[in-house]
N, C-alpha and C positions, 0 to 999 in steps of 0.2 A: 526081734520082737516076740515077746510070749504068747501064748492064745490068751490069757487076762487081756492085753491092749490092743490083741484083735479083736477080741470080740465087740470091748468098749469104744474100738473107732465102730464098730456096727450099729451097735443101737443108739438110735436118735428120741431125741425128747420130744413124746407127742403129750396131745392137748385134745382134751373130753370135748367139741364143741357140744351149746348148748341147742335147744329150738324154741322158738317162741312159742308154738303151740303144746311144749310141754312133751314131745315126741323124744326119742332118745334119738343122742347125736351121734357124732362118729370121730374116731380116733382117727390124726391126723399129725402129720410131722409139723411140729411149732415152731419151726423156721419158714415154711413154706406158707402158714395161718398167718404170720409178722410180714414176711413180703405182702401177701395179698390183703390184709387188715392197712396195712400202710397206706397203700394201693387206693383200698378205697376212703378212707380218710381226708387223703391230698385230694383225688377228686371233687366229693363232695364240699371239701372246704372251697373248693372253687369254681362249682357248680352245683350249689346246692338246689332239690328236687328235683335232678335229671330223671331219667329213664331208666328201669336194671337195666335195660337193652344196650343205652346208652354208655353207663357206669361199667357195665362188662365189658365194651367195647373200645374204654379208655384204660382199664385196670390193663384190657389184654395188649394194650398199644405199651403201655409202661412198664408191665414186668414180662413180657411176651419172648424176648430176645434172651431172658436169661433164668426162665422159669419152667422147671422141669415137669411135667405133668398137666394136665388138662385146667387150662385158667376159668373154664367155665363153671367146671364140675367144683372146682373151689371156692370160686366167686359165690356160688350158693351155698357154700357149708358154712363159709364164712361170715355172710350175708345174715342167714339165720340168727348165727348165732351172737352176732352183734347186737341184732335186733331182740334177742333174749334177755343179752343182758345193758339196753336201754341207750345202747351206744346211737344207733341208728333209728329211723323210724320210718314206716312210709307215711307220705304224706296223705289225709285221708280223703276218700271221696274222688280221688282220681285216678283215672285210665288209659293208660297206660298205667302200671306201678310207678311211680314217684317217691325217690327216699331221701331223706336229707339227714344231716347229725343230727342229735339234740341236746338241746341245750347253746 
């Protein structure tokens, strides 16, 4: 193998997340954002307005076993940034956070 398709098995495709409050996001490996974007998706699709508590604590039961990195620290980049771009929302007026999809 040449150093050309070593280096190309090395770098991984990342992705800008965004933030809702307009804050700047963070570069992140875009296969790791699709596991945990998935992650919460299927949840909420079947438990819509849980808990983040709760949502972090399923996400981490579903990709936990075969996900490299801290599920927390992603759960919230990820989180964000769904909710920036309209995917996600919390539900307003309640306390604990409550998110659901929208739409």
């Amino acid at each position: 193998m040449d150093e050309t398709a070593i280096w190309e098995e090395q770098v991984t495709e990342k992705i800008l997340t965004l933030h809702p409050a307009g804050k700047q996001g963070v570069n992140i490996d875009k296969g790791k954002y699709d596991t945990v974007r998935e992650a919460i998706e299927v949840t909420l699709k079947a438990q819509p307005g849980i808990t983040f508590s709760e949502l972090t604590e399923e996400v981490g039961r579903r990709i936990g076993d075969v996900f490299e990195g801290s599920v927390s620290w992603y759960m919230v980049s990820v989180k964000l940034d769904l909710e920036a771009r309209g995917v996600l929302e919390r539900v307003d007026g309640r306390s604990p956070q409550r998110l659901r999809l929208v739409g």
